[in-house]
Structure formats: structure tokens, C-alpha cells
C-alpha positions in Angstrom: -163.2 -28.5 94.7 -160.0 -29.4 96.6 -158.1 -27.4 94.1 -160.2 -24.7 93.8 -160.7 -24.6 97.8 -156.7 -25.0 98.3 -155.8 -21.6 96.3 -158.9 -19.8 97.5 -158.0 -20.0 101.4 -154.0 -19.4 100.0 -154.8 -16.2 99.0 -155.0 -15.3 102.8 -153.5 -17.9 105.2 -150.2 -17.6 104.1 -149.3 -19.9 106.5 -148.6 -24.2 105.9 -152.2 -25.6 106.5 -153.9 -28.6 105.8 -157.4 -29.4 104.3 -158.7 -33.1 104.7 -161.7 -33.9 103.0 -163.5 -37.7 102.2 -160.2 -39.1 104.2 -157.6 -37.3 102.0 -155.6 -35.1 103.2 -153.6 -32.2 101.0 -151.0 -29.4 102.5 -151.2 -26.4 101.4 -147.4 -23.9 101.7 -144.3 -25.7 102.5 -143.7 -27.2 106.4 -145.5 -28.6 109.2 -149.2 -27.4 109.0 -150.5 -25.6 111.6 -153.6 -26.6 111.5 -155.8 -28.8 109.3 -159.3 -27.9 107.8 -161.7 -30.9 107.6 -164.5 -30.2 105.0 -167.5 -32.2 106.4 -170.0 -30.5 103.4 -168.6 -29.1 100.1 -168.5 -25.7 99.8 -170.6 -23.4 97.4 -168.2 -21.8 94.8 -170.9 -18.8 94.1 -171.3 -17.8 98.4 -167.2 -18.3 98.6 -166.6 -15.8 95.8 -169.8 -13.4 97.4 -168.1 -13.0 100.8 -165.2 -15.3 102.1 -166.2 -14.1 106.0 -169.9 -14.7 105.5 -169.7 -18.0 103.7 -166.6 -19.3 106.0 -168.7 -18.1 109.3 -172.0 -20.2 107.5 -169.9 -22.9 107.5 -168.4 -23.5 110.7 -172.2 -22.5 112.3 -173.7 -25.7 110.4 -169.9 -27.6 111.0 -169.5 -28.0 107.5 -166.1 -27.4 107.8 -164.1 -28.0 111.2 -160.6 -27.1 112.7 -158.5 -29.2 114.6 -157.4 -26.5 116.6 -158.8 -23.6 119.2 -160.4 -21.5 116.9 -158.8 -18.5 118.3 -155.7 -19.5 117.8 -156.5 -20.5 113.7 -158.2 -17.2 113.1 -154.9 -15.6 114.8 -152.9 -16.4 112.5 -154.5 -15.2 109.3 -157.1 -12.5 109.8 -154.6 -9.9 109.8 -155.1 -10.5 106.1 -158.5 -10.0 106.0 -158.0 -6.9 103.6 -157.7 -9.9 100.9 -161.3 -11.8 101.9 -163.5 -11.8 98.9 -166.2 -9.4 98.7 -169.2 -9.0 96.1 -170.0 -5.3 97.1 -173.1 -5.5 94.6 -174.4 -8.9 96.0 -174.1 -7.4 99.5 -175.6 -3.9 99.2 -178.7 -4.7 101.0 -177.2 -6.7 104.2 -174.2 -4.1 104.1 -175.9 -1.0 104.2 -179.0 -0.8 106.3 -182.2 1.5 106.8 -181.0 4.2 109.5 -184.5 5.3 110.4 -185.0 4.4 114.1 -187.3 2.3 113.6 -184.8 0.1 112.1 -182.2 0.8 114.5 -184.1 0.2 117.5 -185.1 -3.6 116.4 -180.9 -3.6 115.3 -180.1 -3.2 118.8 -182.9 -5.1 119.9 -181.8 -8.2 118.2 -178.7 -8.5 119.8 -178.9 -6.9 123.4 -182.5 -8.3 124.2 -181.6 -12.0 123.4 -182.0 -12.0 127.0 -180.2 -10.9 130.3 -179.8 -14.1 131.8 -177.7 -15.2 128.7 -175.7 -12.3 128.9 -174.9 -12.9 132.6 -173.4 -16.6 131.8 -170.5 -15.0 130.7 -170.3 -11.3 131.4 -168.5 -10.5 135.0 -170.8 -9.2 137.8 -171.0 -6.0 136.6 -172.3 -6.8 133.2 -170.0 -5.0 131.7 -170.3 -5.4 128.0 -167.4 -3.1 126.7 -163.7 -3.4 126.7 -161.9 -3.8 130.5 -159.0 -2.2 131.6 -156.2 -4.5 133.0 -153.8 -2.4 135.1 -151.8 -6.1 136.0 -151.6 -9.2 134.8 -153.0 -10.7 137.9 -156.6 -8.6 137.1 -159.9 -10.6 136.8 -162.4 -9.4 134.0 -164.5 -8.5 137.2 -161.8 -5.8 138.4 -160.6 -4.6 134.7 -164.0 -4.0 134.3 -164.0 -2.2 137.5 -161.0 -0.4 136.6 -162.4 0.6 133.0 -165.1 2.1 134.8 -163.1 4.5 137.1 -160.8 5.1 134.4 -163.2 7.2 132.6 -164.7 8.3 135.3 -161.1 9.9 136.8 -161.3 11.4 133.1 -164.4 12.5 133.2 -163.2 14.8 136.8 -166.6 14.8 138.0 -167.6 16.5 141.2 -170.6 15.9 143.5 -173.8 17.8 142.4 -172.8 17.4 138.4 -175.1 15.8 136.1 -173.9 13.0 134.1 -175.8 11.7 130.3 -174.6 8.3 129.6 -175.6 7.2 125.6 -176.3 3.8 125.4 -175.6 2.6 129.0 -175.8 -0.3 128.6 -177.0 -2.3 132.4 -176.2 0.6 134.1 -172.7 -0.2 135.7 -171.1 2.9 135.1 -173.7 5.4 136.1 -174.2 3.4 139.3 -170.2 3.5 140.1 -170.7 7.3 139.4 -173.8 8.4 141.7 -171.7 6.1 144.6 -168.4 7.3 144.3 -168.9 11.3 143.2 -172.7 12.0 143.9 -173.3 12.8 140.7 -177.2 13.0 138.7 -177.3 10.7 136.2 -179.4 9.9 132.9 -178.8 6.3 131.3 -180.2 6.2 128.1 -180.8 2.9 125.9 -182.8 1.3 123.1 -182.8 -2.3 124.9 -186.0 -3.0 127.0 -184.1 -5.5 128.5 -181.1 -3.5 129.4 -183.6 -0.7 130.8 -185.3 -3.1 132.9 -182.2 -4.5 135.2 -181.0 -1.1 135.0 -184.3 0.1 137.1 -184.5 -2.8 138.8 -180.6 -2.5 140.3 -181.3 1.6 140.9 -184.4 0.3 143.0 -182.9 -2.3 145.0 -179.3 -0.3 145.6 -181.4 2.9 146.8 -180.1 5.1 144.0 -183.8 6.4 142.8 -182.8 10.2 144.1 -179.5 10.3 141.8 -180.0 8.0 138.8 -182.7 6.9 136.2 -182.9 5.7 132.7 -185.0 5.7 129.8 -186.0 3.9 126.7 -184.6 6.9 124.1 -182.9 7.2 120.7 -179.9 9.3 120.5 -181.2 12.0 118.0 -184.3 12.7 120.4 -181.9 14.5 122.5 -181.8 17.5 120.8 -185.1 18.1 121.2 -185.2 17.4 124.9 -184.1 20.4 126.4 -181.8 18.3 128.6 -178.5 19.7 130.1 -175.5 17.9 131.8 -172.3 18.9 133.1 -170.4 15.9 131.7 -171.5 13.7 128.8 -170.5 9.8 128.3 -170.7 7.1 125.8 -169.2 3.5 125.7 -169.9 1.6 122.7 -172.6 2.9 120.9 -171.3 5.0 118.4 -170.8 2.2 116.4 -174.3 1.5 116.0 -175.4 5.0 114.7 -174.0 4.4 111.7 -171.5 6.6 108.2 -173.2 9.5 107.7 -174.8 10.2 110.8 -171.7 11.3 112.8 -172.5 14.7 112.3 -175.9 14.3 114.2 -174.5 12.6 116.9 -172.4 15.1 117.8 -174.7 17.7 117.3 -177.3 15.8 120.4 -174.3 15.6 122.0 -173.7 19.2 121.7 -177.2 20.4 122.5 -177.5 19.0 126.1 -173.5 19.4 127.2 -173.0 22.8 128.9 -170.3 24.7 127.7 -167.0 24.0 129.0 -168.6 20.4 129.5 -166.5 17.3 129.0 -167.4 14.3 126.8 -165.6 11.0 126.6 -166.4 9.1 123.7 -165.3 5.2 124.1 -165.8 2.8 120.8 -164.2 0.2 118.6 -162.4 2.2 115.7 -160.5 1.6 112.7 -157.6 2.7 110.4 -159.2 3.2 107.8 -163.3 3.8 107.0 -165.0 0.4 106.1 -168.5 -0.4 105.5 -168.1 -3.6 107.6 -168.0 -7.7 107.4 -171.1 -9.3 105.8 -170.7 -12.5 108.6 -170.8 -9.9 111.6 -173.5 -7.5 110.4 -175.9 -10.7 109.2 -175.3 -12.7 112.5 -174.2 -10.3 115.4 -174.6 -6.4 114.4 -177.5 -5.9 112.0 -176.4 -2.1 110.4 -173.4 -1.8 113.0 -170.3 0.2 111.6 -166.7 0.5 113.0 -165.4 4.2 112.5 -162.2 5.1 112.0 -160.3 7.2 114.3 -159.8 10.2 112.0 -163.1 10.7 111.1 -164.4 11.4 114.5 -161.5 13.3 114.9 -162.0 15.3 112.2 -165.7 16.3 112.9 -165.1 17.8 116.1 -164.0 20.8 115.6 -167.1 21.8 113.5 -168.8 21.8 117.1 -166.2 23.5 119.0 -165.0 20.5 120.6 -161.5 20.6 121.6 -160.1 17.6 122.2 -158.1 16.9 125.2 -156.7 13.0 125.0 -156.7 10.1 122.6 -155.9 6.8 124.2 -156.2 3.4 122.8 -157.4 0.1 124.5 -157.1 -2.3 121.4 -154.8 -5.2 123.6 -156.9 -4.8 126.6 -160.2 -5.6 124.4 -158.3 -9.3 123.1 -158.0 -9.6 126.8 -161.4 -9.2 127.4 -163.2 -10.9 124.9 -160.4 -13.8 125.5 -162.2 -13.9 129.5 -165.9 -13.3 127.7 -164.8 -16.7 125.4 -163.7 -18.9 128.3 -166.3 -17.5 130.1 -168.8 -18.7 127.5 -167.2 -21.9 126.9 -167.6 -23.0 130.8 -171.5 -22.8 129.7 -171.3 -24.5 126.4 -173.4 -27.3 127.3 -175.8 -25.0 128.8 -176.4 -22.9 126.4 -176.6 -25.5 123.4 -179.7 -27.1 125.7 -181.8 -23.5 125.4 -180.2 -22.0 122.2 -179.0 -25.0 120.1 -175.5 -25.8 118.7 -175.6 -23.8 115.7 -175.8 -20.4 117.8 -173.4 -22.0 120.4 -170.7 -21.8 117.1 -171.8 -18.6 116.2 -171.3 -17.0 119.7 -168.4 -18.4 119.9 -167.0 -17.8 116.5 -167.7 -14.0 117.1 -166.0 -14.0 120.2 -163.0 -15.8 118.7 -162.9 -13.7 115.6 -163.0 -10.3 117.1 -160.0 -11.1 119.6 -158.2 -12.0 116.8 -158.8 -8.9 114.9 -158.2 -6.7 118.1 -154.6 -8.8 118.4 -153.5 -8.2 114.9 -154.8 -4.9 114.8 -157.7 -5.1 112.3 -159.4 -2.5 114.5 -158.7 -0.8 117.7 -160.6 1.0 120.5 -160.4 4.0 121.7 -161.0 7.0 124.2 -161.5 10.1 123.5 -161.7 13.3 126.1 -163.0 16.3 124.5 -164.1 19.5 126.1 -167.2 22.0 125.0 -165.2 25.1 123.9 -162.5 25.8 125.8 -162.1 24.9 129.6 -159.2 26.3 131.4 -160.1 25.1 135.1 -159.2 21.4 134.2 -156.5 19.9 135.4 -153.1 20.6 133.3 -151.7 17.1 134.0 -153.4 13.8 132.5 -154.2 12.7 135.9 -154.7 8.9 134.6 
């Protein structure tokens, strides 16, 4: 198995690394390892061939295999590779590609952003701000980058007091309440989490925002049918749970309730290139979630008259932040191994880990796009952020 396991994990960490197993120790490439691999549980030949990420991520959860190194440093070095993972498409088909029905997509969501808000908040900044920050210095907490994030799309956004504001999948509300205090705006928050929709009511309660904001419990493609209009539109992170294929829909809800010469700012995690997605993040973290690629969305837009006014990427500043979510989350290890157990702690963690990794060698990116509703010639001419 040794053999077998040695040129298996060569095929992708094409760095010197060591595996130890029953006390023996072998080095795989030529040099000083970088780190070694113990093997605590031998491996199933069948799962590694199926999917390297699903049956490496199985793994690590049951700590059948360990690292002698932070695991954000060993997944660093060799996930920019992961083009060269093993991947049964066949054997997959069912956990790759999901039911879009919103039935199905509702209890998707649910699954992973009503495990609870008080888990969330162990490792999220005040805010609870689940989406990428924005450091402008190096001296930035998560709690200001997040801050700043906020007010970066906002400032995009060029909002005015008395507009109406429609943000998709809005998560606990932080952004629509920075936007009702700082412009006046009307806002709409809408979300498939009960959990999410709950704080988000409660905070609108509490701050004395109930004349300017609300939210509601609402899939995406009901919009169209809502009758709904709004002077600016925003999402942050929720495109990639609609799903290939139903792109075109989004941006037609989108397109029914923005007024014309509206703006939209679309924020999500994107790719180079169109992927169905990783069998280890879509069985474990994101049931049915789907990165797009850049061009894709690009290249839909103009099919609903939108123009599109800026592209900006974010892809360093989300390894930043999901480096402060990890250490974050690892201050509370103990505490959450007590109520959730050790195998989720390993998973939580190994996500976390993973996707900074991916963000830092560029596996997939995030970014921002500004788009208007036909053509708006009163904006500003400058890119005022």
C-alpha cells in the first residue's frame, strides 16, 4: 500500500514529503521533506481512485492519516495542483450534481447556515460577516476589513437617501444595516436561512431600524413574480449556490425588480475556468454549491442589457480572511469538540484550511462586479473607490 500510496500522492505534491506508517518511514522526491504523512488506518484503494479530495478529506475527519505540520501550510504547497486529483465523474454524478428544485436548495442552504448562530459567532467578527473582508492595511482586524468590505460596495453602489436597496442572500444582515445608517436607504434582505432571518429581525428591532429595513424567508426566483422594485440591487455570496444552468434566471429576477438605470453589484467566489466542483466540499460543507467562472457571468449580461461598469478581484484578501476565520476557530477548538465532536472539529477546520490555500494559489478567485440597468449616464465618470 506504501508503494501504491507513495506514487499516488506524487502525482500532485511534487514536493519532497514523507509518509510513516507502522513505525517506517519512506521519502518521497529528493531533499529534506517538508512534511511527513503518518497513516494511522490504511487507505481504501477503490475511494482513492473515486475522488483523491473526498477520500483524503474522509481521512483526516476520522484522523486516519495525520500531518506533522499546520495543515494550512501542507495543503499550500500542493493544491495548486489540484487539476491532477483523481476524479470518477461516473461514481460521483449523484453527489456532484444535485436537484435544483427549491425544495432542495432551501434544505442546501439550510444545512450549512442553520447549524446554528451561536457557532457561527465563535469565530465570525462582530458583524457576522460571512464573506470575504477587505484589508486596506496590514494593521486591519477581520472586524474592520469586514467593515471596510462593507462600505466598499456600498461607495460602489452610490446610494442616496430615499433609494431602495434588494440584498440576495443577506446573510445576518450587516450590510443592509450599515446602509439604512449611513445613506437612509429602504432595504429588503432576502434569505433561505431561518436562522439568519431571525438575528437579522431581531438586530433591526433592537437597533430601531423597523421604518427602513426588513427581511424575509424568500427564494431568488420568486422575485420575479413579486412585483418588487429597487433603485440598487446587491448580492454577496450567493450566486454560487444557484447553481450551472440557472444563471440565466438569476439575472432575469434580478432584472425584473432593478429600475432601469439601476446598479447591481454582484460579489462571489469565481473561477478560471467552469467546474462542476470538489466531491469533499459539496458532500461535507456545500451540498449542490457551484463556483462560476468569471466569464460566464460576464458573458450573460448583456442578454439583459446590463452594462457592466467594473470588475475587481478580492482573491488575496479572501486567504486573509479565512486565515482570521481559522485562528478564530482554532481559539475555540476545545469548545466546539465538547458540543460538536472531533470529527466535525477536523472538518471545519480542514475546509477553512483548504480554501485559503486554494484562494493563495489561485485555484479560484472572488470578485466584484458593478453593472448598470441599460445605460446610466448620471454616475460618476471616475471609479471613486
Amino acid at each position: 500500500m506504501n508503494h501504491f500510496l507513495a506514487d499516488y500522492l506524487g502525482k500532485f505534491i511534487h514536493i519532497p514529503f514523507a509518509i510513516e506508517s507502522e513505525g517506517n518511514v519512506s521519502t518521497i522526491g529528493e531533499g529534506e521533506p517538508e512534511f511527513t504523512v503518518t497513516i494511522n488506518k490504511e487507505l481504501s484503494k477503490k475511494e482513492l481512485l473515486t475522488s483523491t479530495s473526498l477520500a483524503l478529506g474522509e481521512a483526516y475527519m476520522r484522523r486516519d492519516i495525520e500531518v506533522d505540520r499546520d495543515l494550512y501550510k501542507v495543503l499550500d504547497l500542493f493544491l495548486g495542483n489540484m487539476t491532477s486529483f483523481y476524479r470518477d465523474h461516473n461514481a460521483l454524478k449523484k453527489l456532484i450534481f444535485t436537484s435544483m428544485s427549491k425544495k432542495n436548495q432551501k434544505e442546501e442552504v439550510s444545512s450549512h447556515y442553520d447549524i446554528g448562530n451561536d457557532f457561527y459567532a465563535l469565530w465570525l467578527d462582530q458583524s457576522m460577516s460571512y464573506s470575504c473582508a477587505y484589508f486596506k492595511t496590514e494593521e486591519d482586524t477581520l472586524e474592520q476589513a469586514q467593515m471596510n468590505k462593507v462600505h466598499h460596495i456600498l461607495d460602489k453602489l452610490q446610494l442616496k437617501e430615499g433609494m431602495t436597496l434588494l440584498d440576495i442572500g443577506c446573510g445576518w444582515g450587516f450590510l443592509l444595516k450599515e446602509a439604512a445608517k449611513k445613506y437612509g436607504v429602504k432595504g429588503l434582505g432576502i434569505t433561505l436561512s431561518k436562522e439568519q432571518q431571525d438575528k437579522f429581525q431581531k438586530d433591526i428591532k433592537s437597533e430601531g431600524l423597523e421604518e427602513l429595513l426588513s427581511v424575509q424567508l424568500m427564494d431568488y426566483r420568486d422575485l420575479k413574480y413579486s412585483k418588487l422594485s429597487f433603485d440598487r440591487v446587491v448580492s454577496v455570496g450567493m450566486i454560487e449556490h444557484v447553481g450551472r444552468g440557472q444563471y440565466e434566471e438569476y439575472m432575469e429576477c434580478v432584472d425584473a425588480v432593478l429600475k432601469k438605470g439601476g446598479l447591481f453589484l454582484l460579489h462571489y467566489i469565481s473561477a478560471q475556468k467552469e467546474h462542476p466542483g470538489d466531491a469533499w466540499i459539496k458532500k461535507y460543507i456545500f451540498p449542490g454549491g457551484v463556483i462560476p467562472s468569471l466569464r460566464e457571468i460576464v458573458n450573460i449580461l448583456p442578454d439583459y442589457n446590463f452594462y457592466t461598469l467594473d470588475v475587481e478581484s478580492l482573491r488575496r484578501h479572501y486567504n486573509r480572511t479565512l486565515l482570521c476565520w481559522r485562528e478564530n476557530f482554532q481559539k475555540h477548538r476545545q469548545e466546539i469538540i465538547d458540543i460538536k465532536g472531533d470529527e466535525f472539529y477536523r472538518m471545519w477546520d480542514l475546509y477553512l484550511a483548504s480554501c485559503a490555500a486554494t484562494f493563495h494559489n489561485g485555484v479560484i478567485d472572488v470578485h466584484q462586479i458593478l453593472m448598470s440597468k441599460g445605460v446610466n449616464n448620471d454616475l460618476s465618470m471616475i471609479r471613486t473607490v
